[in-house]
C-alpha positions as CSV (number, residue, x, y, z in Angstrom):
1,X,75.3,321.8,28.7
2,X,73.9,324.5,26.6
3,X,77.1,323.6,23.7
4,X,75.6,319.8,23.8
5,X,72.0,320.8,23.5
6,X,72.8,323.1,20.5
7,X,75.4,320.3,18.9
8,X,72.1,317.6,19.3
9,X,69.7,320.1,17.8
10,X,72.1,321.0,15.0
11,X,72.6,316.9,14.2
12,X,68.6,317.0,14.6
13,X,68.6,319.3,11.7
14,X,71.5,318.4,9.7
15,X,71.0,314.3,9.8
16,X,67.3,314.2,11.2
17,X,66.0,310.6,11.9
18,X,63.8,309.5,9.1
19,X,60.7,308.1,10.4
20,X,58.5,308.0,7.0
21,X,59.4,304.8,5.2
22,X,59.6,304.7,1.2
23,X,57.4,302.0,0.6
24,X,54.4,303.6,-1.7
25,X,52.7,300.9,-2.9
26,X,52.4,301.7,-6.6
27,X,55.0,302.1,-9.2
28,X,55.6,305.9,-10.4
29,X,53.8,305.0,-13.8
30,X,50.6,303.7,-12.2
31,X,51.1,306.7,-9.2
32,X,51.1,308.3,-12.1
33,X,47.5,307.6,-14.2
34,X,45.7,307.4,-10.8
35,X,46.5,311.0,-10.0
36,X,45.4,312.0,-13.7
37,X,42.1,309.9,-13.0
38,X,41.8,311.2,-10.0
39,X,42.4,314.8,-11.2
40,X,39.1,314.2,-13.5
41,X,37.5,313.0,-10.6
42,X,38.5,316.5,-9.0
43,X,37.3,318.6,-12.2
44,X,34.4,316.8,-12.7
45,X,33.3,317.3,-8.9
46,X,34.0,320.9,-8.8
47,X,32.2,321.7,-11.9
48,X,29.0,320.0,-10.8
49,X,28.4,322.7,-8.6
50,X,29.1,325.6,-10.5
51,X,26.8,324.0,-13.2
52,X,23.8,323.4,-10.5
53,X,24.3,327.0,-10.4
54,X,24.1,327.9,-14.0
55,X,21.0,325.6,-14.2
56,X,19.4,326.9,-11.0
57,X,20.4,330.6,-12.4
58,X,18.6,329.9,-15.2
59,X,15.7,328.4,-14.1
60,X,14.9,331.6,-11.6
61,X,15.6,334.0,-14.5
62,X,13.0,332.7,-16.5
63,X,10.8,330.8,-14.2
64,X,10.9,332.0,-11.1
65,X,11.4,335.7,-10.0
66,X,11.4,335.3,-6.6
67,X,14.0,332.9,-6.6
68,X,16.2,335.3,-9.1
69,X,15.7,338.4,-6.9
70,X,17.1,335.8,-3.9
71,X,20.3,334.9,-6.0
72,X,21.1,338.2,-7.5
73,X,20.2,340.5,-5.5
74,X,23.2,342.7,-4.3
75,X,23.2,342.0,-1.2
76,X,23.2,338.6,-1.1
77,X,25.8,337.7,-3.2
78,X,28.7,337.2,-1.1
79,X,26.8,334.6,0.2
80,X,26.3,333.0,-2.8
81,X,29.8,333.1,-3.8
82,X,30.8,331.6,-0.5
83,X,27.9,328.7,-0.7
84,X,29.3,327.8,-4.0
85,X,32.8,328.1,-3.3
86,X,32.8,325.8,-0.8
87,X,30.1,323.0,-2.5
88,X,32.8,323.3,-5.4
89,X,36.3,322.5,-3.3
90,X,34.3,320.0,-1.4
91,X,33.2,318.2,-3.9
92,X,36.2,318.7,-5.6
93,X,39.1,317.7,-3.4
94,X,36.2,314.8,-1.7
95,X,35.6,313.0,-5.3
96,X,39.6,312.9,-5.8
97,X,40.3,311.9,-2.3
98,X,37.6,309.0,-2.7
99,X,38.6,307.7,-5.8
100,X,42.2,307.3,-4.8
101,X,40.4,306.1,-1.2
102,X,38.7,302.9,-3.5
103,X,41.5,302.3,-5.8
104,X,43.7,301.6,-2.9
105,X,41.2,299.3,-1.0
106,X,40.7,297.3,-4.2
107,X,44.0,296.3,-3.9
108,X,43.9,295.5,-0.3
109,X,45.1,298.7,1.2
110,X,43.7,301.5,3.2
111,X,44.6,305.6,3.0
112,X,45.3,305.5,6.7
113,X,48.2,303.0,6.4
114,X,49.2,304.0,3.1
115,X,49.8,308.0,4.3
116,X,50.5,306.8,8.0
117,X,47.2,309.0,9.1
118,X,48.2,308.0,12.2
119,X,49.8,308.8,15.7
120,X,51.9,305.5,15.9
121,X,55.3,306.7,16.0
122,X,54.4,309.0,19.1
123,X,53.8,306.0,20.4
124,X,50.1,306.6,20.1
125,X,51.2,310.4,22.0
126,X,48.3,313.1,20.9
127,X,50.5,315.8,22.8
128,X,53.8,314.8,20.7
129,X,51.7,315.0,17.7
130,X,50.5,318.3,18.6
131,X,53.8,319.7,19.7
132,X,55.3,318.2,15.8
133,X,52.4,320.6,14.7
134,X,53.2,323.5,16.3
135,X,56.5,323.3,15.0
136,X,56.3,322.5,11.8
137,X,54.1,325.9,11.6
138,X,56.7,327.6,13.5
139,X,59.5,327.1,10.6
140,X,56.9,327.4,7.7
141,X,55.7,330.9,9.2
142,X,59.3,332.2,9.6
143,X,60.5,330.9,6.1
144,X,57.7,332.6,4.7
145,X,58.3,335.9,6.6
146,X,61.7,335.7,5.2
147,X,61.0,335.1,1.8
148,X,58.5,337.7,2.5
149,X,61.3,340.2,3.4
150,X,63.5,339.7,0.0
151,X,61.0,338.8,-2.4
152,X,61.3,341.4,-5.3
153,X,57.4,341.6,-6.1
154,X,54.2,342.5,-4.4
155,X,52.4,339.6,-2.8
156,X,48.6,340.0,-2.9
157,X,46.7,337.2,-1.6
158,X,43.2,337.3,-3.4
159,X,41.6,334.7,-1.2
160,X,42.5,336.5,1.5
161,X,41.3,340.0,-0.1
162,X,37.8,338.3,-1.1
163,X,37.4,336.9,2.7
164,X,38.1,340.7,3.6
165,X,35.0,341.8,1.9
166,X,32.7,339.3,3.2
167,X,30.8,339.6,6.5
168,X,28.1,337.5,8.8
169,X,27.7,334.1,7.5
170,X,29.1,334.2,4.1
171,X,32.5,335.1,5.8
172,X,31.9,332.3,8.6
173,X,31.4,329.6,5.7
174,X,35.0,330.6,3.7
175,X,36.6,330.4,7.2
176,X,35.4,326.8,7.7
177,X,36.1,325.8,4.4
178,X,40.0,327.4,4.7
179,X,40.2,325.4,8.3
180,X,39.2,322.7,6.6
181,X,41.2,322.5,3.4
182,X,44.5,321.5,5.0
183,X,43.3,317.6,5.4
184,X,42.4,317.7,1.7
185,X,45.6,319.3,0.4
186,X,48.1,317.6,2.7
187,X,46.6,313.9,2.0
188,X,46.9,314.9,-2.2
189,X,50.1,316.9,-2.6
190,X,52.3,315.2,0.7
191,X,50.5,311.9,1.4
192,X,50.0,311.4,-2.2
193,X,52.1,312.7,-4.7
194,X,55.2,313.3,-2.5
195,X,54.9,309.5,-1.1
196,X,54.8,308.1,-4.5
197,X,57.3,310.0,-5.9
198,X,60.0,309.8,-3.2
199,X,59.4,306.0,-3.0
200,X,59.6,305.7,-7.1
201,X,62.7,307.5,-6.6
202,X,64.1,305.3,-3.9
203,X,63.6,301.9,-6.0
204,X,65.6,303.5,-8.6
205,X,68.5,304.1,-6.6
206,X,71.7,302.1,-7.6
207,X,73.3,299.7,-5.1
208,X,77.0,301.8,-3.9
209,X,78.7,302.1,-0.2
210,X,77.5,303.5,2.5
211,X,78.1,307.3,2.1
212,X,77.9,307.3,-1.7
213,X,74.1,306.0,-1.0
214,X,73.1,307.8,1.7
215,X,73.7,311.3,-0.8
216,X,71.7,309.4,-3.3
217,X,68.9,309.2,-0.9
218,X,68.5,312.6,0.1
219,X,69.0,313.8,-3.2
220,X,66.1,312.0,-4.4
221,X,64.1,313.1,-1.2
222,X,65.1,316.7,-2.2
223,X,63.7,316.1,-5.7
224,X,60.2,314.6,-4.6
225,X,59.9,317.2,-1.7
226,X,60.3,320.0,-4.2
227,X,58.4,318.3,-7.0
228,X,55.0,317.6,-4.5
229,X,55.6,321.5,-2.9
230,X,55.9,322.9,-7.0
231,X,52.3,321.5,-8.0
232,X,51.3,322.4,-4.4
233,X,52.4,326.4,-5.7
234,X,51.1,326.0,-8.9
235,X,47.4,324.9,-8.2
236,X,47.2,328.0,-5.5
237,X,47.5,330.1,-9.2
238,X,49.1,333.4,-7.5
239,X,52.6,333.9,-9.5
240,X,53.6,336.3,-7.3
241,X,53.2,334.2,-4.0
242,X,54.9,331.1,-5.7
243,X,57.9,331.0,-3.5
244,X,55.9,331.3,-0.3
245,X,53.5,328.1,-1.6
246,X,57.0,326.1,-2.5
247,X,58.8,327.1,0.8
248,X,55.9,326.0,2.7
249,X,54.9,322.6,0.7
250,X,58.6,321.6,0.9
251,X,58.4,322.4,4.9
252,X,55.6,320.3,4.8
253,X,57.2,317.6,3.4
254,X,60.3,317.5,5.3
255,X,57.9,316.8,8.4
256,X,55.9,314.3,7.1
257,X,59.2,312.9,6.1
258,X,60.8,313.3,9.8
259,X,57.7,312.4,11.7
260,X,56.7,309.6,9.2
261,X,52.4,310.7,10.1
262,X,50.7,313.1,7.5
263,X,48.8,314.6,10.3
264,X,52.0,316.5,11.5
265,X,51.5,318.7,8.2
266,X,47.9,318.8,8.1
267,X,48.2,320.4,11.8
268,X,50.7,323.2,10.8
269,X,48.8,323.7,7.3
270,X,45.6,324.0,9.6
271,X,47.1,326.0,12.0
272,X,48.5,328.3,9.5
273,X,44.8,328.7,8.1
274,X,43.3,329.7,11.2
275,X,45.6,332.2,12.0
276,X,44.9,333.7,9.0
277,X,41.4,333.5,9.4
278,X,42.3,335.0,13.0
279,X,43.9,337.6,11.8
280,X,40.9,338.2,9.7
281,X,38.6,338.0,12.0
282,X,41.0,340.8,14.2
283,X,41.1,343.4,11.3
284,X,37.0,343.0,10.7
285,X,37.0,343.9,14.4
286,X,34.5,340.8,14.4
């Protein structure tokens, strides 16, 4: 009994059933220039804040003192690091999400359907969902541990360094914003760019037997899961932690392909977040 549960977990592993169909609705080229619009989308929206600020910073230094003693005073400025932070990811990730939200529905289709936001291959199962999750953390946290182990540099996390040095509510509004991040992140760099990159792939795929095709197929599943988890690294702009970022986008991936629902990944990205922030919160002795 326990050889036959170990023989179907390592076929699980090995030839996993593919649940995530490669049917993105858009060609690579137009995937293509509706991520780079959408990317303006996303610089435009998180520059707005941070130019409110540089307006608002201006007006109190020469306007209004009381305002300026509010903003700069020593005290309070954690707070207003972590108010601004968060209006500029919001506003960021939200505009890019949106646009690529109404491009979709003017031709007809809706993000849902398009990144299978959905539960309907747990046969509508919450708990399955869930349990996905939990997993899919589980084998991102002890990748990463491993990498962790062998990795020839010094990690530093500055995110997590700058959380370390906030308190009260500034540090309550970071820890909402990194809870929060996952759906933003896993609907751009899985739902998104993987999805249109592993179905461009796919289309391009020559006609051959049986076996020959089936290597053709996971090579080109291999490229788009570590083409999506490379720009996931890259945007996270910590050299050093580059490995852990790939490692953990291409885990990401390789549920969202096996479960075929995005919101397997965005629960073990948000998982992985708020253990973090946990841990956090432990070390504060909050």
């Amino acid at each position: 009994m326990f050889a036959n549960t170990l023989s179907k977990l390592w076929l699980a592993v090995v030839h996993p059933q593919v649940r995530l169909p490669a049917d993105f609705p858009l060609s690579l080229k137009a995937s293509g220039k509706l991520y780079l619009k959408s990317l303006g989308c996303y610089i435009v929206g998180t520059f707005v804040p941070v130019l409110l600020f540089m307006a608002l910073s201006y007006y109190a230094m020469n306007y209004n003192p009381k305002l300026s003693d509010f903003l700069f005073q020593e005290s309070r400025f954690y707070f207003v690091l972590a108010v601004f932070s968060a209006l500029s990811f919001l506003s960021g990730f939200g505009a890019q999400v949106f646009f690529i939200r109404r491009q979709l529905r003017k031709q007809g289709k809706t993000l849902t359907r398009v990144l299978s936001l959905d539960r309907k291959n747990f046969g509508g199962s919450t708990l399955k969902l869930i349990g996905w999750g939990v997993g899919t953390f589980v084998v991102a946290a002890l990748l990463q541990q491993g990498i962790a182990a062998v990795w020839p540099f010094q990690i530093e996390d500055k995110t997590a360094d700058l959380l370390g040095n906030m308190h009260g509510i500034s540090f309550t509004i970071m820890a909402l914003l990194a809870v929060t991040a996952p759906f933003f992140e896993e609907v751009i760099f899985r739902g998104f760019l993987y999805g249109s990159i592993r179905s461009a792939l796919h289309k391009k795929l020559p006609a051959a037997d049986a076996a020959d095709y089936g290597r053709k197929v996971f090579r080109a599943d291999l490229i788009a899961c570590f083409g999506s988890a490379l720009l996931f690294g890259l945007v996270h702009m910590n050299l050093a932690g580059l490995p852990l970022y790939v490692v953990t986008g291409m885990v990401f991936a390789e549920a969202y392909r096996r479960s075929g629902s995005l919101c397997v990944p965005i629960i073990g990205h948000f998982i992985n977040n708020g253990l973090i922030m946990l841990l956090l919160i432990f070390a504060k002795g909050l």
